[in-house]
GUBA-19525 format. One record per atom (N, C-alpha, C): residue number from 0; atom name; residue in three letters; x, y, z. Coordinates in Angstrom, 1 decimal, always signed. Atoms other than C-alpha are relative to their C-alpha. Example, Ala and Ser with C-alpha at 12.3 -4.5 7.8 and 13.67 -1.06 7.14 Angstrom:
BEGIN
NODE   n atom res      x      y      z
NODE   0    N ala   +0.9   -1.2   +0.0
NODE   0   CA ala  +12.3   -4.5   +7.8
NODE   0    C ala   +0.9   +1.2   +0.0
NODE   1    N ser   -0.9   -1.1   +0.0
NODE   1   CA ser  +13.7   -1.1   +7.1
NODE   1    C ser   -0.8   +1.1   +0.8
//
This chain:
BEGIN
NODE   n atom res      x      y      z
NODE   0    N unk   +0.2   +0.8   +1.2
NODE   0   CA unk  +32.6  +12.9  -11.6
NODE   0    C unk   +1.4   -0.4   -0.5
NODE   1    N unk   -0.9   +0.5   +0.9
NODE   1   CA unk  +35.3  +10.3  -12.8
NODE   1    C unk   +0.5   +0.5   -1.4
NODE   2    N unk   -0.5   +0.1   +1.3
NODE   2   CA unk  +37.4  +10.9  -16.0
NODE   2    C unk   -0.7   -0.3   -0.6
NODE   3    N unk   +0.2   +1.5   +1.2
NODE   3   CA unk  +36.6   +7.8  -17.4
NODE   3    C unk   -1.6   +0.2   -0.6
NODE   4    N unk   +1.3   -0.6   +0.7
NODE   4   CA unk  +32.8   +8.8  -17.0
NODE   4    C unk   -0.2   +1.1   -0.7
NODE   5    N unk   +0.2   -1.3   +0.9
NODE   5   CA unk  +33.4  +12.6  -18.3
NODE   5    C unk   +0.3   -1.2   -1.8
NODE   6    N unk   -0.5   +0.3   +1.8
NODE   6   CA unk  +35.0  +10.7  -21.5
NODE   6    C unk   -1.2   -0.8   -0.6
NODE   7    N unk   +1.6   +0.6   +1.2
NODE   7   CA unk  +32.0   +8.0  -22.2
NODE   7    C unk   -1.2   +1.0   -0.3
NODE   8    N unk   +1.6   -0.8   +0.3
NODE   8   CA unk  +29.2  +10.8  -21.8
NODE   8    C unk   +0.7   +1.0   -1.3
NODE   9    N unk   -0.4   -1.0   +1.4
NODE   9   CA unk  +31.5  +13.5  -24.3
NODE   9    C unk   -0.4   -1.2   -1.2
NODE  10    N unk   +0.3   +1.0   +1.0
NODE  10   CA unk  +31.7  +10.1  -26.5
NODE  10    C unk   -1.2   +0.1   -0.5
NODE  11    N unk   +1.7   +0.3   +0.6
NODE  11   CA unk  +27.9   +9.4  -26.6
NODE  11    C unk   -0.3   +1.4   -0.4
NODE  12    N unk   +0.5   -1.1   +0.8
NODE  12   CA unk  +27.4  +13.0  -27.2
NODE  12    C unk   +0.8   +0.6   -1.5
NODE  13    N unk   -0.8   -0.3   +0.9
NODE  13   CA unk  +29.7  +13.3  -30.0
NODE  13    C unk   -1.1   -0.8   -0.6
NODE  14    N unk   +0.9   +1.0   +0.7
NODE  14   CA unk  +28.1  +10.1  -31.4
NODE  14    C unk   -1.3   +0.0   -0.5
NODE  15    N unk   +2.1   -0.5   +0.1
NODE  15   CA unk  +24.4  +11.3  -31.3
NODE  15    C unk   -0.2   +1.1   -0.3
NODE  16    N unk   +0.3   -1.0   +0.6
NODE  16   CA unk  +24.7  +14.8  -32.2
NODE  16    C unk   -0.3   -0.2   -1.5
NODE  17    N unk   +0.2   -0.3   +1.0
NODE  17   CA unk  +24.7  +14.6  -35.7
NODE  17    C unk   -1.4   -0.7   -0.6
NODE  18    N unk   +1.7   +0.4   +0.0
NODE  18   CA unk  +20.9  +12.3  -35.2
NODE  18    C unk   -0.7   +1.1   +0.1
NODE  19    N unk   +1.1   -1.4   -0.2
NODE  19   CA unk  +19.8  +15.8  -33.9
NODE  19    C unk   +0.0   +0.6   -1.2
NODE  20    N unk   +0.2   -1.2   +1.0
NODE  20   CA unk  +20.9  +18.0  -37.0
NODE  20    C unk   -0.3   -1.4   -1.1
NODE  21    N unk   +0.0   +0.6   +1.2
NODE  21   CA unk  +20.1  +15.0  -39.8
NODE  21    C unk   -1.9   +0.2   -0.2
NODE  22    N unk   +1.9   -0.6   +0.2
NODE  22   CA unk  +15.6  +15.9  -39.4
NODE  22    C unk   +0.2   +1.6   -0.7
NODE  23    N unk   +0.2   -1.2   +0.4
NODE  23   CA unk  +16.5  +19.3  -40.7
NODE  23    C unk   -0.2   +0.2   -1.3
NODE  24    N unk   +0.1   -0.6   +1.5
NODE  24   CA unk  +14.7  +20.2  -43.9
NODE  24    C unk   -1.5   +0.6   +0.1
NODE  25    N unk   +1.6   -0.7   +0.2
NODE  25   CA unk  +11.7  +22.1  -45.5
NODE  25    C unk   -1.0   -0.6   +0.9
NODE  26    N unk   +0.7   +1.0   -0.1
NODE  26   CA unk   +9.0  +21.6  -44.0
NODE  26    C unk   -1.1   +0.6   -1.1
NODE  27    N unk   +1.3   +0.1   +1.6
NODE  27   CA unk   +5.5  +20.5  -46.7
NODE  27    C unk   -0.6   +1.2   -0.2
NODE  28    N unk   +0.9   -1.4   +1.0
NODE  28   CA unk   +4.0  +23.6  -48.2
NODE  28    C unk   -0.6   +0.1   -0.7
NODE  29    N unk   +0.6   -0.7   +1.1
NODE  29   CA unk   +1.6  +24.8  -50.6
NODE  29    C unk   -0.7   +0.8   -0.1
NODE  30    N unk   +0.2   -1.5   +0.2
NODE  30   CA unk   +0.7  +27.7  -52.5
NODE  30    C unk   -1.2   -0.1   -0.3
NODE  31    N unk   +1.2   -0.5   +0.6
NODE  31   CA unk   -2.6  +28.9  -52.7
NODE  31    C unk   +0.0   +1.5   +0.1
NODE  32    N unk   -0.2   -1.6   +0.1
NODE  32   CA unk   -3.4  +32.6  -54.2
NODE  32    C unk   +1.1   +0.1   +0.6
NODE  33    N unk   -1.4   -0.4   -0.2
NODE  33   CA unk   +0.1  +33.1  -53.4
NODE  33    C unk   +0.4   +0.2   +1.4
NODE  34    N unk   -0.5   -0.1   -1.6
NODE  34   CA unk   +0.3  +32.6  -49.7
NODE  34    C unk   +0.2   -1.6   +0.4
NODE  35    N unk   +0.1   +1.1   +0.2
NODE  35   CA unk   +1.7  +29.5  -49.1
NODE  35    C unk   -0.2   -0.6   +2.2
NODE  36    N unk   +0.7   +0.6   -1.1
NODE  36   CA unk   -0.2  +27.0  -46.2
NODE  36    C unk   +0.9   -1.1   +0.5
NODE  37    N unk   -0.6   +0.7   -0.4
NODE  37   CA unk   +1.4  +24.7  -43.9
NODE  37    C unk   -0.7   -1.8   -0.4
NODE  38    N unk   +0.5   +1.7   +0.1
NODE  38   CA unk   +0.6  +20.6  -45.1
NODE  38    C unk   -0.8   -0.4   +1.4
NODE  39    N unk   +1.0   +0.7   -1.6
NODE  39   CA unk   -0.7  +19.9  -41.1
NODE  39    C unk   -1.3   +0.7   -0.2
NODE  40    N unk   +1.3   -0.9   -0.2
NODE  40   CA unk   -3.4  +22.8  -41.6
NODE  40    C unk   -0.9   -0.6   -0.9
NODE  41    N unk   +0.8   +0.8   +0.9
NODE  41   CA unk   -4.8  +21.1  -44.2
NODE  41    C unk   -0.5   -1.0   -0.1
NODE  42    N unk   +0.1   +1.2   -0.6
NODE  42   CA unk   -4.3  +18.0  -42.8
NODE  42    C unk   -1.1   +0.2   +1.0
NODE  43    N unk   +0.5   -0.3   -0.8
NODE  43   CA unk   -6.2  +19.0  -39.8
NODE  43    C unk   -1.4   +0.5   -0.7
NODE  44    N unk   +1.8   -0.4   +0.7
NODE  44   CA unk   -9.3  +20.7  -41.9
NODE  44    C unk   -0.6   -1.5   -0.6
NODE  45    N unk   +0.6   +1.2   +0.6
NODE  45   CA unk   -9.9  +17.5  -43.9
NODE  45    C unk   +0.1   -0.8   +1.6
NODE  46    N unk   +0.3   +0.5   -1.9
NODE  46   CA unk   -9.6  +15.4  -39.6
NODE  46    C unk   -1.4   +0.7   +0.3
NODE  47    N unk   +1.1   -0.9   -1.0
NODE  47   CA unk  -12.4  +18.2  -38.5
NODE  47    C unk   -1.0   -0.4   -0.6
NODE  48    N unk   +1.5   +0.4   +0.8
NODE  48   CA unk  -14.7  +17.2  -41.8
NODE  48    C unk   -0.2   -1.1   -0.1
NODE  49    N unk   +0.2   +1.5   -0.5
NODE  49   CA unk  -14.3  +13.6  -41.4
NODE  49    C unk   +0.0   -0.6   +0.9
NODE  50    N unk   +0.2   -0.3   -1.0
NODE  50   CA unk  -14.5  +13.7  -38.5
NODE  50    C unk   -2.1   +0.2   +0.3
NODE  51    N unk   +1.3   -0.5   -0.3
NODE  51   CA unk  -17.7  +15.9  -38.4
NODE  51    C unk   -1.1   -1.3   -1.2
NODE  52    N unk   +0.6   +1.1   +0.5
NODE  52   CA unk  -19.1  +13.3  -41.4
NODE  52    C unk   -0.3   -0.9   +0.9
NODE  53    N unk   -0.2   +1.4   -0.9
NODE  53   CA unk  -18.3  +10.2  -39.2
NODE  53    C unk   -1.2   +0.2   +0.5
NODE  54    N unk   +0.8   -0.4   -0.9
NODE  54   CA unk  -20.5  +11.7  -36.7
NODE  54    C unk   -1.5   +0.1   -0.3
NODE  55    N unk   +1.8   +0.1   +0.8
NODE  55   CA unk  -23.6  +12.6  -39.1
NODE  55    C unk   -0.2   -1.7   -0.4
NODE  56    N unk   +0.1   +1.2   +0.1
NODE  56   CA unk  -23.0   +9.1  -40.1
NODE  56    C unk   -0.7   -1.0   +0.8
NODE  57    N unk   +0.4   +1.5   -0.9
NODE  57   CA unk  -23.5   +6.9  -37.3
NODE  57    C unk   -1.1   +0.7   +0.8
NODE  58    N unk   +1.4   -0.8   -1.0
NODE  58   CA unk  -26.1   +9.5  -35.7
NODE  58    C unk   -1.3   -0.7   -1.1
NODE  59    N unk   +1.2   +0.3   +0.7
NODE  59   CA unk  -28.5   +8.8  -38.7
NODE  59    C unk   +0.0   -2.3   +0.1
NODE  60    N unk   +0.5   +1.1   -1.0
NODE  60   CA unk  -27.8   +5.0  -37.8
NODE  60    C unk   -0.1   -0.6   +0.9
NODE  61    N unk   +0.4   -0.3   -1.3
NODE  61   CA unk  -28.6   +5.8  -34.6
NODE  61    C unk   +1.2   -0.9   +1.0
NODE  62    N unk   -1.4   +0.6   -0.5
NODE  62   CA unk  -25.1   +4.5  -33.7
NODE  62    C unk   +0.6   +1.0   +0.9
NODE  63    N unk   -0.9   -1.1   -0.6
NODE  63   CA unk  -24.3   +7.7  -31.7
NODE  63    C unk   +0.5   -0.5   +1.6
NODE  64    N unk   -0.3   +0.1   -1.2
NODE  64   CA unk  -24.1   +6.2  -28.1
NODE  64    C unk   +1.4   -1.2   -0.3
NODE  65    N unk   -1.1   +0.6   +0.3
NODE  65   CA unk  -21.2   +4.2  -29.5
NODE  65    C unk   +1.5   +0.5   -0.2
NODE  66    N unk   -1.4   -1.3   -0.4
NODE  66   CA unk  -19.1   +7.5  -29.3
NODE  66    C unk   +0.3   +0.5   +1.2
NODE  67    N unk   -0.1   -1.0   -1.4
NODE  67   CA unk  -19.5   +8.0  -25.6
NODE  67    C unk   +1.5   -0.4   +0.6
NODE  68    N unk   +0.4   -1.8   -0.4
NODE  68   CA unk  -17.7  +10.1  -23.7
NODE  68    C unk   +0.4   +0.9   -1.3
NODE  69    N unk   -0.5   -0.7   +1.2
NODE  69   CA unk  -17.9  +12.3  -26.6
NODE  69    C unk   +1.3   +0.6   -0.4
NODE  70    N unk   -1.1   -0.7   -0.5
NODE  70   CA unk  -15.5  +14.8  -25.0
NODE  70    C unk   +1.4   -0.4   -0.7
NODE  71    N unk   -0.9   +1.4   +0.3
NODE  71   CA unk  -12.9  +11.7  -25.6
NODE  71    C unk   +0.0   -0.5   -1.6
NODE  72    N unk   -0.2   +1.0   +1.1
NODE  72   CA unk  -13.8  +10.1  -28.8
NODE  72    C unk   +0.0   +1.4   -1.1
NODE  73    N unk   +0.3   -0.5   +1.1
NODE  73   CA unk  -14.5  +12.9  -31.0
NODE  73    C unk   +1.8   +0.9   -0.3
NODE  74    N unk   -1.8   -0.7   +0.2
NODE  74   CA unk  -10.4  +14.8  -30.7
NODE  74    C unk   +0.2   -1.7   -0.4
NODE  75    N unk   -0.5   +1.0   +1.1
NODE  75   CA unk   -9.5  +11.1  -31.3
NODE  75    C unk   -0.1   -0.1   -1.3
NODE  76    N unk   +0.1   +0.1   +1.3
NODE  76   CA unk  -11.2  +10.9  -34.1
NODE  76    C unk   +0.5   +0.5   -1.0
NODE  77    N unk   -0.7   -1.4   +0.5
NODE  77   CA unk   -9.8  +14.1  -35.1
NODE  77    C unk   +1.3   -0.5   -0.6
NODE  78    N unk   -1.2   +0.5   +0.0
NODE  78   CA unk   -6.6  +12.8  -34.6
NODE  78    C unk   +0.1   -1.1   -0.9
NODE  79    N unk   -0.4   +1.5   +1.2
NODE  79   CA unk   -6.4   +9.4  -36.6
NODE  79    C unk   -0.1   +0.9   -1.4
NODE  80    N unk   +0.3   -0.4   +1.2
NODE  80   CA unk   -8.1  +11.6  -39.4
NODE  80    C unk   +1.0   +0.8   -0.2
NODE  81    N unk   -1.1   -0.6   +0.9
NODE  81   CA unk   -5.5  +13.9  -39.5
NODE  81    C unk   +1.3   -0.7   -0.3
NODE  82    N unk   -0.8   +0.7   +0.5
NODE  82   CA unk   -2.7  +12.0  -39.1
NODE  82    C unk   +0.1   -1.4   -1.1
NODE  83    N unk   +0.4   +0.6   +1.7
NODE  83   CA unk   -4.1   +9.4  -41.9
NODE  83    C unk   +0.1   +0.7   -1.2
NODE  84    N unk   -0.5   -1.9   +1.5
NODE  84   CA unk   -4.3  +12.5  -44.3
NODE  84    C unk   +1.3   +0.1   +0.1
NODE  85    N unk   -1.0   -0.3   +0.4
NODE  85   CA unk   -1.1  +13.5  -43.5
NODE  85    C unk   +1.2   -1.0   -0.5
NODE  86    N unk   -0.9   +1.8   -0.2
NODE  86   CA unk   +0.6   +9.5  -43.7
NODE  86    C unk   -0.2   +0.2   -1.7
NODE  87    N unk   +0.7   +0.5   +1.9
NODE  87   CA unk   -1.7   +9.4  -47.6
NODE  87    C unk   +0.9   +1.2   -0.4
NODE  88    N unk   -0.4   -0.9   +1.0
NODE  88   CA unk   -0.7  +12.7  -49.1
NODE  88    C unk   +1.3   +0.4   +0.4
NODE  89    N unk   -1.3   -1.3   -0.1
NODE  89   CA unk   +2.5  +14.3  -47.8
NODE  89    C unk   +1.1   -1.1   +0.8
NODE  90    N unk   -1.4   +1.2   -0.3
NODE  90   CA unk   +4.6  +11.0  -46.7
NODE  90    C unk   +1.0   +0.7   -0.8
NODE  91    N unk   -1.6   -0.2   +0.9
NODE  91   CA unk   +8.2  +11.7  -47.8
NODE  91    C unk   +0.7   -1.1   -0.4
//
């Protein structure tokens, strides 16, 4: 390995390290009965019940073959819903 290259790669890591330590803080919390819950878990329960809604929803207008392969759509759904919840209430 050249000098010239040892010196640009120390450079760029000089230069970029302090991107790594600048994400460092709390992360979201809150207290119920005095144990305090992580913001994703919560996030994630409200995804599972809107989720599970969705699903009663389009079944009663017989919309359910519109979720196939289940397997597949229904963790998506999960997903958008939690990370929506967590986008609305606990954005920084």
């Amino acid at each position: 390995m050249s000098v010239t290259l040892r010196r640009k790669s120390l450079r760029y890591v000089v230069l970029l390290s302090p991107l790594l330590l600048a994400g460092c803080h709390r992360a979201p919390a809150f207290n119920i009965l005095g144990s305090y819950f992580p913001a994703w878990l919560f996030s994630f329960l409200v995804g599972i019940l809107l989720t599970t809604a969705t699903r009663v929803l389009l079944r009663r207008r017989n919309l359910g073959p519109a979720l196939n392969p289940p397997l597949l759509m229904y963790p998506c759904l999960t997903a958008f819903f939690t990370f929506a919840v967590w986008l609305i209430f606990f954005r920084a």
